[in-house]
C-alpha positions as CSV (number, residue, x, y, z in Angstrom):
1,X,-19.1,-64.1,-16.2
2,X,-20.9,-67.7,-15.4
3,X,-23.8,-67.9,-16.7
4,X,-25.7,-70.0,-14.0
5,X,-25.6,-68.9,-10.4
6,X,-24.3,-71.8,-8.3
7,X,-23.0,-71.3,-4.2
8,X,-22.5,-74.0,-1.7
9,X,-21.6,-73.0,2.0
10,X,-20.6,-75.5,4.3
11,X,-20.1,-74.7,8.3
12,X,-16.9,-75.6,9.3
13,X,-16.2,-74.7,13.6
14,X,-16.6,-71.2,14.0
15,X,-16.5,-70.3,10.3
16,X,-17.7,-70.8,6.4
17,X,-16.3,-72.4,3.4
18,X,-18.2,-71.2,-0.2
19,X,-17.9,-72.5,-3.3
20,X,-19.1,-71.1,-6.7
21,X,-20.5,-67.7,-7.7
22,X,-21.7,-64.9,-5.6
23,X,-24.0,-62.5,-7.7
24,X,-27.3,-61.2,-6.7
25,X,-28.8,-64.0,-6.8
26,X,-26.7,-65.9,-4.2
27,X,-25.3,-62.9,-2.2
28,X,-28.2,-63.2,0.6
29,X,-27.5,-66.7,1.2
30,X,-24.2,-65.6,2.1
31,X,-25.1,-62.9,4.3
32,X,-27.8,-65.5,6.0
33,X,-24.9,-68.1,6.6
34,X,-22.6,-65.6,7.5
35,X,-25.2,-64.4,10.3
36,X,-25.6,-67.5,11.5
37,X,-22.2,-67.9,13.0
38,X,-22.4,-64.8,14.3
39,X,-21.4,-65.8,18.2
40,X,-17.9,-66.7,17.0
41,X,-15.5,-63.8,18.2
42,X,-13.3,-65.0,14.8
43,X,-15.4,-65.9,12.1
44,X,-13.5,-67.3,9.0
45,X,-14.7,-67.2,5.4
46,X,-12.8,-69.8,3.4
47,X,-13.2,-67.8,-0.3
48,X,-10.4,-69.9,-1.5
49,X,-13.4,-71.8,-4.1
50,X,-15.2,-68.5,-5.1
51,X,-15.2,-68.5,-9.1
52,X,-16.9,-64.6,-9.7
53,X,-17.9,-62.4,-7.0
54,X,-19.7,-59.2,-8.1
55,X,-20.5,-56.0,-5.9
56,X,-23.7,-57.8,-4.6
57,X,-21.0,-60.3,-2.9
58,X,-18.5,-57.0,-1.8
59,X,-21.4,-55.7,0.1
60,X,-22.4,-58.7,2.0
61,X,-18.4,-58.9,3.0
62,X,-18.3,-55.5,4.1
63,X,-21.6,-55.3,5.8
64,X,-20.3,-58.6,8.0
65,X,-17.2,-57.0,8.6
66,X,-18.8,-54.2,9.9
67,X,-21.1,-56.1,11.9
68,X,-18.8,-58.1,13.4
69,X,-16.4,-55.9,14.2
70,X,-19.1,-53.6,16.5
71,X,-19.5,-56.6,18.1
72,X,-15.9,-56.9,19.2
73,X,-15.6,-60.1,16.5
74,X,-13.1,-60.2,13.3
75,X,-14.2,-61.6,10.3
76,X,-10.9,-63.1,8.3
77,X,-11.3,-63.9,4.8
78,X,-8.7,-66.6,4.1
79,X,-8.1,-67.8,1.8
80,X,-9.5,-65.8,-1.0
81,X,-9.2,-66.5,-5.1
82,X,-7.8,-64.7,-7.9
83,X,-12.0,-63.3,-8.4
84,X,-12.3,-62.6,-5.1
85,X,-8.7,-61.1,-4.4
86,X,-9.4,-59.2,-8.0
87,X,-12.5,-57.6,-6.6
88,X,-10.7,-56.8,-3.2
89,X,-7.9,-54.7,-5.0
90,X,-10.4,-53.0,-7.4
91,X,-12.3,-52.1,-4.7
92,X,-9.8,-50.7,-2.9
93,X,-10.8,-53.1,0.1
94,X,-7.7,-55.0,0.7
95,X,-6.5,-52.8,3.5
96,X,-10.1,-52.8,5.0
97,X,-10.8,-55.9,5.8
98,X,-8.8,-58.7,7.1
99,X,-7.4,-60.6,4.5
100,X,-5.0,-63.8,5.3
């Protein structure tokens, strides 16, 4: 596990590229960004940079897929690391969301 809690998010057209760890700590900066861009009807999370995700960072994933898909919008997470495909699997989330 890291042992400082880093993230950068940078906006990039109608979607979101993070970098770094997404704990707790950082988790609500993601679901802030990710609400942000919420007018997009494709919204796409670049998670290709993500070095640990923990449950904290599942939730905000699934809550915004949730919430964009009521909306009529998808949510695509691509791409996605070895953490955050690792988590996907264990979860049992891979089938859930839309993963590219």
């Amino acid at each position: 596990m890291p042992t400082s809690s880093s993230l950068r998010i940078d906006t990039v057209d109608a979607g979101l590229v993070v970098s770094g760890v997404v704990d707790a700590h950082t988790a609500p900066q993601l679901a802030e960004a990710l609400a942000a861009v919420a007018d997009a009807e494709r919204i796409v999370l670049d998670l290709g940079a993500v070095d640990f995700i923990d449950s904290s960072g599942l939730r905000v994933l699934v809550d915004g897929h949730q919430r964009y898909a009521s909306t009529g919008a998808t949510l695509v997470l691509s791409p996605v690391s070895e953490a955050v495909t690792r988590l996907l699997e264990l979860a049992g989330l891979v089938d859930h969301l839309v993963v590219e």
